[in-house]
TORNUPA-70610 format. One line per field, with one value per residue: x, y, z of N, C-alpha, C in turn; residue in three letters. Coordinates in Angstrom, 1 decimal. Layout:
% TORNUPA-70610
n.u = X,...;
n.v = Y,...;
n.w = Z,...;
ca.u = X,...;
ca.v = Y,...;
ca.w = Z,...;
c.u = X,...;
c.v = Y,...;
c.w = Z,...;
r = ala,...;
END
This chain:
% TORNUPA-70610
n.u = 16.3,14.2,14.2,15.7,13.4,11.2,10.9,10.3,7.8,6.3,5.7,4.5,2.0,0.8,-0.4,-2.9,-6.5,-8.9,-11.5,-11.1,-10.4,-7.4,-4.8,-2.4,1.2,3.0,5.9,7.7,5.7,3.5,4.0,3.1,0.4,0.9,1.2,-0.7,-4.0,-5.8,-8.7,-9.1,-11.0,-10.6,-10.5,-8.6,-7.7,-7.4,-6.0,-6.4,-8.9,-10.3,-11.6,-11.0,-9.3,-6.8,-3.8,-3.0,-2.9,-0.2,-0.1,-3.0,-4.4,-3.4,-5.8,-5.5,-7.6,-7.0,-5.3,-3.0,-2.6,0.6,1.0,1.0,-0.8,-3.6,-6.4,-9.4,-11.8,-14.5,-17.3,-15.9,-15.4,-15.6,-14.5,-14.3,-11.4,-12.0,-14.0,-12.4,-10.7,-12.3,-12.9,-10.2,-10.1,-12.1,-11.8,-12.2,-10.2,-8.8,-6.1,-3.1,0.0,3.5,6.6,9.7,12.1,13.0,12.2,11.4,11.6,9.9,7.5,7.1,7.3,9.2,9.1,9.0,10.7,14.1,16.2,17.5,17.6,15.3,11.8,8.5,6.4,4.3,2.3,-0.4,0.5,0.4,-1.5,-2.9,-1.5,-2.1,-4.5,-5.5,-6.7,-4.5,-0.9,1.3,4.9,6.8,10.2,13.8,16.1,18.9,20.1,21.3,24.1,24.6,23.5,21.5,18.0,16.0,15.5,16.6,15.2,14.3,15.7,15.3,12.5,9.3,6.8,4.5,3.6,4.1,3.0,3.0,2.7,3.5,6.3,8.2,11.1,13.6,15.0,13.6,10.2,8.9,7.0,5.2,5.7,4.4,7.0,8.7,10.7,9.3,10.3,8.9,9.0,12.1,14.3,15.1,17.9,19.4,21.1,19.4,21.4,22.7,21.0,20.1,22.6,22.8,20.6,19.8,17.8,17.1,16.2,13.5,14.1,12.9,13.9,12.7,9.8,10.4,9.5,9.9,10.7;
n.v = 21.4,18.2,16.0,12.6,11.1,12.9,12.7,9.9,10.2,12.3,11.3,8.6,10.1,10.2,8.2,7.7,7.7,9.6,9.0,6.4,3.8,4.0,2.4,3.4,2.4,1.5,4.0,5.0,5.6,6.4,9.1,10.1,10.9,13.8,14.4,14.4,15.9,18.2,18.7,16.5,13.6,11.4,8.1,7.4,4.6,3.0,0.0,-0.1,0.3,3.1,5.0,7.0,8.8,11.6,13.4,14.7,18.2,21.1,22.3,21.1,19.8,17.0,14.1,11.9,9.3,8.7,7.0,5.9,2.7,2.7,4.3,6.6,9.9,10.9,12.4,12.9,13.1,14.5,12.8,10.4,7.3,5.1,2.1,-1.5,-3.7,-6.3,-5.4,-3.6,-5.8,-7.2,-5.9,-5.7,-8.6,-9.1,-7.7,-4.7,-2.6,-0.3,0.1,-0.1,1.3,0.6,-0.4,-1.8,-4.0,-6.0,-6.5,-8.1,-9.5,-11.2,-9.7,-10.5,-10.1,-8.9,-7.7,-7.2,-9.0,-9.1,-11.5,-12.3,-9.6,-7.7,-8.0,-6.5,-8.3,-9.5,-8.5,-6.7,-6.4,-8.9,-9.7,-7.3,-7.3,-9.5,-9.4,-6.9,-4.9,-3.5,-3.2,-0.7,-0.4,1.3,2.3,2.6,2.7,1.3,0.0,1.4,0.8,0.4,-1.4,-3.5,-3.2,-4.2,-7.2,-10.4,-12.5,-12.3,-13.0,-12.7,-13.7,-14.0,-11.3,-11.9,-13.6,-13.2,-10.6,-7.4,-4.6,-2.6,-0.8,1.7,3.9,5.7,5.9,4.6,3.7,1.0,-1.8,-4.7,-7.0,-10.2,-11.0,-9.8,-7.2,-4.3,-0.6,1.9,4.8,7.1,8.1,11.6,12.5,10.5,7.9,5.4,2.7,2.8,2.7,-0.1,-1.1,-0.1,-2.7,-5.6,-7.0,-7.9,-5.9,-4.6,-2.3,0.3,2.9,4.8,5.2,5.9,7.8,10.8,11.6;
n.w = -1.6,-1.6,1.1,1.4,2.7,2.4,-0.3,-0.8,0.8,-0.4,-2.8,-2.3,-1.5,-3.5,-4.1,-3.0,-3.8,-4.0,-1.4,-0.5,1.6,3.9,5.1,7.5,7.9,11.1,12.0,9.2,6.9,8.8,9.0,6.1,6.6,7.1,4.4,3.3,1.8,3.7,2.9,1.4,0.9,2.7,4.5,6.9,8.5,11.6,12.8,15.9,16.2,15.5,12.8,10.2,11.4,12.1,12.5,15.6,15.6,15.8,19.0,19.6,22.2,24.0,23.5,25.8,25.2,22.9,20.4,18.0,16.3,16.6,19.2,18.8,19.7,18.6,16.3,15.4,12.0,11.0,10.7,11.7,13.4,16.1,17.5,18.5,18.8,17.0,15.6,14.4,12.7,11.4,9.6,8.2,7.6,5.9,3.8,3.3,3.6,1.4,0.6,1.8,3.6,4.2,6.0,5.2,6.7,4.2,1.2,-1.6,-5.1,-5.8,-4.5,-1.8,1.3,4.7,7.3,10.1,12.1,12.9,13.3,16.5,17.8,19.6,19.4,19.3,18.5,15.6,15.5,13.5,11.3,9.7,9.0,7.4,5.5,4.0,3.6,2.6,0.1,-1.6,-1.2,-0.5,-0.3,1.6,1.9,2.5,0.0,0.4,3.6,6.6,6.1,3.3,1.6,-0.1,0.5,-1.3,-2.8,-4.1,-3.2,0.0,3.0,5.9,8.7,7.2,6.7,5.0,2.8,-1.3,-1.8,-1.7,-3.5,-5.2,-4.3,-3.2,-2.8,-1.8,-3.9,-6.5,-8.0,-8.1,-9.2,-8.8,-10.8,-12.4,-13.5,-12.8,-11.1,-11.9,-12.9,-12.4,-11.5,-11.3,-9.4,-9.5,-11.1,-11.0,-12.5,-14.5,-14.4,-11.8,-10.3,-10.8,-9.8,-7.0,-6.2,-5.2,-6.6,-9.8,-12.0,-13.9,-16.6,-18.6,-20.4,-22.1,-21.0,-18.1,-15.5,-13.1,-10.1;
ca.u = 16.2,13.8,15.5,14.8,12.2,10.0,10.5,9.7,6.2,5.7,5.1,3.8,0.7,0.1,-0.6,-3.7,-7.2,-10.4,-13.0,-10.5,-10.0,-6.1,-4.0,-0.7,1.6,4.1,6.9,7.8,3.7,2.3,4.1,2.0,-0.9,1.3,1.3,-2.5,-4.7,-6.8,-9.9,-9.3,-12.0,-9.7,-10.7,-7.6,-8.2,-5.9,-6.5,-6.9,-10.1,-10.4,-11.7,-11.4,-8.1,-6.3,-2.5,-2.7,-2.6,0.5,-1.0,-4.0,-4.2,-3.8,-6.7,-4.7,-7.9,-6.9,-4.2,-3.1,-1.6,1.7,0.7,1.0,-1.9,-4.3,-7.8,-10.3,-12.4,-16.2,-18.0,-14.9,-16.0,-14.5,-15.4,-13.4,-10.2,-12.4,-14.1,-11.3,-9.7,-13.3,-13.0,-9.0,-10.1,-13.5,-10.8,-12.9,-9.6,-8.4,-4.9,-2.0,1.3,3.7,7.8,10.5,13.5,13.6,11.3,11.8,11.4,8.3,6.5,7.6,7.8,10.4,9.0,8.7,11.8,14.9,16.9,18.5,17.3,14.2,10.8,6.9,5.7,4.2,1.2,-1.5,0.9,0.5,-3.5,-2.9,-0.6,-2.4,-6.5,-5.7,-6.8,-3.3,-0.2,2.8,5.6,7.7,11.6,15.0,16.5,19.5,20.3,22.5,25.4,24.3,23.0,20.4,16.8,15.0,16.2,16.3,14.5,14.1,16.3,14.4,11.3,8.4,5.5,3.5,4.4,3.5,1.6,3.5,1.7,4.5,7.4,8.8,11.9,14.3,16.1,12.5,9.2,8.7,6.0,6.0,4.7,5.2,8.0,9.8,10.0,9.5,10.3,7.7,9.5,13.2,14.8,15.6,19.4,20.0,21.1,19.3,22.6,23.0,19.9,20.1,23.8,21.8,19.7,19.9,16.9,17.0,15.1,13.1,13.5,12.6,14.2,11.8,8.8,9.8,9.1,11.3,10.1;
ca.v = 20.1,17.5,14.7,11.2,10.9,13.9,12.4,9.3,10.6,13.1,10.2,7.7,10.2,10.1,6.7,7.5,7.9,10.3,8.2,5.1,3.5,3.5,2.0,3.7,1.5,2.4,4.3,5.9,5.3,7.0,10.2,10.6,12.1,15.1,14.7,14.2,17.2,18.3,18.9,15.2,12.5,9.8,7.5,6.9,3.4,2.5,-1.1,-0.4,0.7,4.1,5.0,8.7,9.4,12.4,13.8,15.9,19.3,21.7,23.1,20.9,19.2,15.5,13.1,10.6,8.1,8.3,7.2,5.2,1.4,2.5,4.5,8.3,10.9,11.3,13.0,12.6,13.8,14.8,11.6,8.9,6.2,4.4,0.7,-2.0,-4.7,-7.2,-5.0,-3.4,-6.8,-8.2,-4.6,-5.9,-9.7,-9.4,-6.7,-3.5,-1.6,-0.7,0.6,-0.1,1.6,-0.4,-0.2,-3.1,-4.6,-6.5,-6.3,-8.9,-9.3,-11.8,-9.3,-11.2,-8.6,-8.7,-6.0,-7.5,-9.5,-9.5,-12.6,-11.6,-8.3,-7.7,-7.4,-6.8,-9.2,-9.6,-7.4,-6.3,-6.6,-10.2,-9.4,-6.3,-7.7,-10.4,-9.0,-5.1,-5.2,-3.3,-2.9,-0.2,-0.5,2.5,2.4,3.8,1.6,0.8,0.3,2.0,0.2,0.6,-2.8,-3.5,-3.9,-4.4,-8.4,-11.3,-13.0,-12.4,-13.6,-12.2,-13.8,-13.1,-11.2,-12.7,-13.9,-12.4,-9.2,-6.1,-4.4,-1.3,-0.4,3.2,4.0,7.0,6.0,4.3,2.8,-0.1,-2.9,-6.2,-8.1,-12.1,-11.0,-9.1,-5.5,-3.1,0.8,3.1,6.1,6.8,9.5,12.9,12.9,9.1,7.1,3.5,1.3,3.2,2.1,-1.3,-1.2,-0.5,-3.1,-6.7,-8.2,-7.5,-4.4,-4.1,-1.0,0.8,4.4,5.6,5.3,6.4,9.0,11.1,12.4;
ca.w = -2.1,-0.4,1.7,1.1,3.4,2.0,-1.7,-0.6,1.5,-1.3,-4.4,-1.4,-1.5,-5.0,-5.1,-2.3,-4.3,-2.9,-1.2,-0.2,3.6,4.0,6.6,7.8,8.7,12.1,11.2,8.1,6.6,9.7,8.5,4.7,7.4,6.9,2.7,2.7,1.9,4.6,1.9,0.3,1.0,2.7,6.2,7.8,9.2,12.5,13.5,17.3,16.7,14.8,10.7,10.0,11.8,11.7,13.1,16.1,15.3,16.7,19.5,20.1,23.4,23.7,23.9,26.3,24.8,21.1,20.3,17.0,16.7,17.5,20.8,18.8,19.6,17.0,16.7,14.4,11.2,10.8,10.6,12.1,14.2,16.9,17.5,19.0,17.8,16.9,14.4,13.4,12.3,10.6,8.3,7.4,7.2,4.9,2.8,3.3,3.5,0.1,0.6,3.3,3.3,5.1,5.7,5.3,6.3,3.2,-0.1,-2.9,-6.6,-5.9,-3.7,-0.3,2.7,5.5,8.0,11.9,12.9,12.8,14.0,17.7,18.0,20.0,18.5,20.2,17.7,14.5,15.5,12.6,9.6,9.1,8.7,7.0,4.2,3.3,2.9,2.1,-1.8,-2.7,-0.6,-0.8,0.7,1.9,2.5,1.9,-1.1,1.0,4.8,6.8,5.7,2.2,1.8,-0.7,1.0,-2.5,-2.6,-5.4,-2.3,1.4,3.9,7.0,8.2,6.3,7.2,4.6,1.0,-2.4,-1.0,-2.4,-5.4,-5.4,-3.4,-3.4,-2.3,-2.2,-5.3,-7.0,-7.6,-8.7,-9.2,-8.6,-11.9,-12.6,-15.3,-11.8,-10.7,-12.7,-12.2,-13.0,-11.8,-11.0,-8.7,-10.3,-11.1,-10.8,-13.8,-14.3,-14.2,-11.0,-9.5,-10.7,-9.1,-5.6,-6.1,-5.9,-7.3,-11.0,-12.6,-15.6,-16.8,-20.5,-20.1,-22.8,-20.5,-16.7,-15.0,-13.0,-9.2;
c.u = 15.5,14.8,15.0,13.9,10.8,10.2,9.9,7.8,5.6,4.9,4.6,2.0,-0.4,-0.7,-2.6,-5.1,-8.9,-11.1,-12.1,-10.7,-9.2,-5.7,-3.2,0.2,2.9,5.0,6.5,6.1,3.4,2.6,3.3,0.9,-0.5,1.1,0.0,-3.3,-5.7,-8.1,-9.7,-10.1,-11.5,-10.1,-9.6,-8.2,-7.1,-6.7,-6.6,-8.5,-10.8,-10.9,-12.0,-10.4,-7.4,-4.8,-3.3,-2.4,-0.9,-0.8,-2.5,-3.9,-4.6,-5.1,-6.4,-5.9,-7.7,-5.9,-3.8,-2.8,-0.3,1.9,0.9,-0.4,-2.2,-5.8,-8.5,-11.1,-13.9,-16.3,-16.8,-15.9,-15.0,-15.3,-14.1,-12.5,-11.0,-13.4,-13.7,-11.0,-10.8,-13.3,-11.7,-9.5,-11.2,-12.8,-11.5,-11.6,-9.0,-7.0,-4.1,-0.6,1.8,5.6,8.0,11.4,13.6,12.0,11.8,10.6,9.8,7.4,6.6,7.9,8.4,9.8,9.2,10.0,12.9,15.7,17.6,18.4,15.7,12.9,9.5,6.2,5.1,3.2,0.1,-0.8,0.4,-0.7,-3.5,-2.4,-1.1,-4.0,-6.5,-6.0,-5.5,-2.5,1.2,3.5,6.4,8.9,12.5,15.2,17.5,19.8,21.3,23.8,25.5,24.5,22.0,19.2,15.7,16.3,15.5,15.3,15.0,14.8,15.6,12.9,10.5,7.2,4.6,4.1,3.0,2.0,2.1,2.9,3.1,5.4,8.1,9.7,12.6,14.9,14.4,11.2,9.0,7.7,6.6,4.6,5.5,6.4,9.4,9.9,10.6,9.4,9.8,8.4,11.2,13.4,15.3,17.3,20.2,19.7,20.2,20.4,22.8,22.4,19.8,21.9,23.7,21.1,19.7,18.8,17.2,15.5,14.4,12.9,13.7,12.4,12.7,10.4,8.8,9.9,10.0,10.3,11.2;
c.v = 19.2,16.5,13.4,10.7,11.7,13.2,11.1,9.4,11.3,12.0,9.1,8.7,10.6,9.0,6.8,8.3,8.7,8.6,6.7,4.8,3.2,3.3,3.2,2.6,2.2,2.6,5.2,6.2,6.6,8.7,10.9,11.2,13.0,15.6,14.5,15.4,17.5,18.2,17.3,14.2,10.9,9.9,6.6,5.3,3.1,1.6,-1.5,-0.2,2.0,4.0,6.7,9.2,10.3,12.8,14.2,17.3,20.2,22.4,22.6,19.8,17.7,15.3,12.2,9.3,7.9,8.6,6.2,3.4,1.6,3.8,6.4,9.1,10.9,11.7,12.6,13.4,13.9,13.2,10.5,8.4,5.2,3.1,-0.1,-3.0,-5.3,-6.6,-4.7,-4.2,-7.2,-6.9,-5.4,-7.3,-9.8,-8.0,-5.5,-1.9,-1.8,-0.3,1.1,0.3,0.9,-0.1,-1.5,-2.9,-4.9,-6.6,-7.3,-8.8,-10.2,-11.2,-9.8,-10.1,-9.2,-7.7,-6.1,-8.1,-9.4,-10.2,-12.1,-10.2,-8.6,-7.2,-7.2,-7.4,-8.9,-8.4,-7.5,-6.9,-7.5,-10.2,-8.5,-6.6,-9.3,-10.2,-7.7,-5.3,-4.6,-2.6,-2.0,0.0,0.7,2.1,2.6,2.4,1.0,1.2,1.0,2.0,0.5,-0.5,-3.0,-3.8,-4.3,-5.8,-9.4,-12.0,-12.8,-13.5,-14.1,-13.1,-13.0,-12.5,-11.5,-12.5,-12.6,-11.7,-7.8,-5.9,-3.5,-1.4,1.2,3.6,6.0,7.2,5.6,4.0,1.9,-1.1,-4.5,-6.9,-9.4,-11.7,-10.4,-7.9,-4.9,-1.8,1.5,4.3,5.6,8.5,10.4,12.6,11.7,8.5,5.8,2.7,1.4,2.6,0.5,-2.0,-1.5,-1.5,-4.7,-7.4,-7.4,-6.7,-4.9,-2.6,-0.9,2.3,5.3,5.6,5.4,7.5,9.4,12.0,12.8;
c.w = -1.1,-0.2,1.2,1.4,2.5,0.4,-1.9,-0.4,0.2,-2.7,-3.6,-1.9,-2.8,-5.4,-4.1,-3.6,-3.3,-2.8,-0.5,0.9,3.2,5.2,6.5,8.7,9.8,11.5,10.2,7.7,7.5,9.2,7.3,5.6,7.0,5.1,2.3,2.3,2.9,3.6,1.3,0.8,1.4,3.9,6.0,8.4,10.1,13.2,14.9,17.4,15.8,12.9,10.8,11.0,11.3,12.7,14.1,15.7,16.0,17.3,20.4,21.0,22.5,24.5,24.5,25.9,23.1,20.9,18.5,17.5,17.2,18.1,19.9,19.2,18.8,17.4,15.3,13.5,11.4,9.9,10.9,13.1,14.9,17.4,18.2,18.2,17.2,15.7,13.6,12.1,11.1,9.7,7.4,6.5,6.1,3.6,2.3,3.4,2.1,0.0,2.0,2.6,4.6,5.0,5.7,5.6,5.1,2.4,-0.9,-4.3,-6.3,-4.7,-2.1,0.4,3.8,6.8,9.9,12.3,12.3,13.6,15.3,18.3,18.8,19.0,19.3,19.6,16.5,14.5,14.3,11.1,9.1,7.9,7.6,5.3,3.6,2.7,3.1,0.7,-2.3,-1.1,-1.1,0.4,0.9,2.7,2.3,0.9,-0.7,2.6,5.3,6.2,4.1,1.7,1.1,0.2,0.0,-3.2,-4.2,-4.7,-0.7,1.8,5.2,7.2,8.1,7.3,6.4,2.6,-0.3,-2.1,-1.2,-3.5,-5.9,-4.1,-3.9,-2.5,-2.6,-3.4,-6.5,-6.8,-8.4,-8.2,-9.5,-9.9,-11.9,-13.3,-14.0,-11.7,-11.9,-12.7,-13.0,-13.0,-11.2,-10.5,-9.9,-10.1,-11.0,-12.0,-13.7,-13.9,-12.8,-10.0,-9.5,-9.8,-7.4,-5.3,-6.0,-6.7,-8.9,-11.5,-13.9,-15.6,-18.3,-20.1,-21.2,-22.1,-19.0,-16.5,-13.7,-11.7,-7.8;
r = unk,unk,unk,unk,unk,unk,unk,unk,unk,unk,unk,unk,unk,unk,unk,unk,unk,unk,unk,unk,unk,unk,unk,unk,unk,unk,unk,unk,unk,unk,unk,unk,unk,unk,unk,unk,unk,unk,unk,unk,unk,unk,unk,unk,unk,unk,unk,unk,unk,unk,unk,unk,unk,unk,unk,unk,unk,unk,unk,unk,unk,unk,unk,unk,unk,unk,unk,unk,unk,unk,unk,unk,unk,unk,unk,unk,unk,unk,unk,unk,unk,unk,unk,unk,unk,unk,unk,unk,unk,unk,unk,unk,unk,unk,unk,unk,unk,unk,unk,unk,unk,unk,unk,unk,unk,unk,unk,unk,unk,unk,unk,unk,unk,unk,unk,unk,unk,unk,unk,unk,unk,unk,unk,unk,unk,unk,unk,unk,unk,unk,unk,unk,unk,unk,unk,unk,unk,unk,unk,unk,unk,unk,unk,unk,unk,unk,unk,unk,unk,unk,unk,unk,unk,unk,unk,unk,unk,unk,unk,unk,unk,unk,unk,unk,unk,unk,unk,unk,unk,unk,unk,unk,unk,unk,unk,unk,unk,unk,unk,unk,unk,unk,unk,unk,unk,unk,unk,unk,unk,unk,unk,unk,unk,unk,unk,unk,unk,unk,unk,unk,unk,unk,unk,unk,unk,unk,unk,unk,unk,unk,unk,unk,unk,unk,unk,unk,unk;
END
């Protein structure tokens, strides 16, 4: 049986289309490399500098100069290109990337992301997200449906500050996925073996769901 992670990653790389430029965001995100097809027609984009990024291989020596945004090894595809921040950012800011995966602390019903600080706890700053979540043309977000504690992270509204308002298109979780429409999220699919009431039980922001049309992954 997969774990929550791999069911997660595994319906994260559904949502990816041949031919796109996608981010990965640090964290959970950076892992879908592994759910990508090697044969599929996707440039990796990592905003230190890189477009056409790839894992590390097992086995193949590090390139101590390529590394991603958050400091992993990585090598590159037939035809990537390596350029500096300041191009990077003018690819994110003029919205030449079409699809960023991204985690949270906290998600809400109006699309509001949560992902960089938490109050008292140390952070290295806001970094790329801000950029990233506000001029990517479509953002999903990747994260468990509850925290450790078992704590809703899919919210009626954010607590946490924000890393940038109404900028979520989808969110996919271990228990769902759901979209963020004006009307409020609504779940497209729902985990294998978990009731609705059950999920909306996890959940605080309120669901739309219509059992006769989800899908089950």
């Amino acid at each position: 049986m997969a774990s929550d992670t791999q069911r997660i990653l595994a319906r994260a790389a559904r949502e990816v289309i041949p031919g796109q430029i996608v981010n990965l965001g640090i964290g959970l995100p950076t892992r879908l490399f592994h759910y990508l097809p090697d044969e599929m027609e996707v440039l990796v984009h990592s905003e230190n500098g890189v477009l056409g990024c790839r894992p590390r291989r097992e086995g193949e020596a590090p390139d101590h100069d390529m590394i991603d945004s958050g400091g992993a090894y990585i090598t590159t595809r037939p035809g990537a290109s390596v350029f500096d921040s300041a191009t990077s950012f003018a690819m994110i800011r003029r919205s030449r990337v079409d699809l960023t995966f991204m985690g949270a602390f906290e998600v809400d019903a109006a699309g509001n992301l949560a992902n960089w600080k938490i109050p008292g706890k140390f952070s290295p700053g806001i970094g790329g997200a801000m950029e990233l979540a506000q001029k990517v043309r479509r953002l999903v977000v990747l994260c468990s449906h509850n925290d450790k504690h078992g704590n809703p992270k899919i919210l009626a509204r954010c607590r946490l500050p924000l890393t940038a308002s109404s900028c979520v298109s989808r969110i996919i979780t271990d228990k769902a996925v759901m979209d963020v429409t004006p009307e409020g999220l609504a779940v497209v699919d729902i985990a294998e073996g978990l009731d609705p009431a059950d999920l909306q039980a996890a959940t605080e922001a309120a669901l739309i769901i219509d059992e006769s049309r989800l899908g089950r992954f």
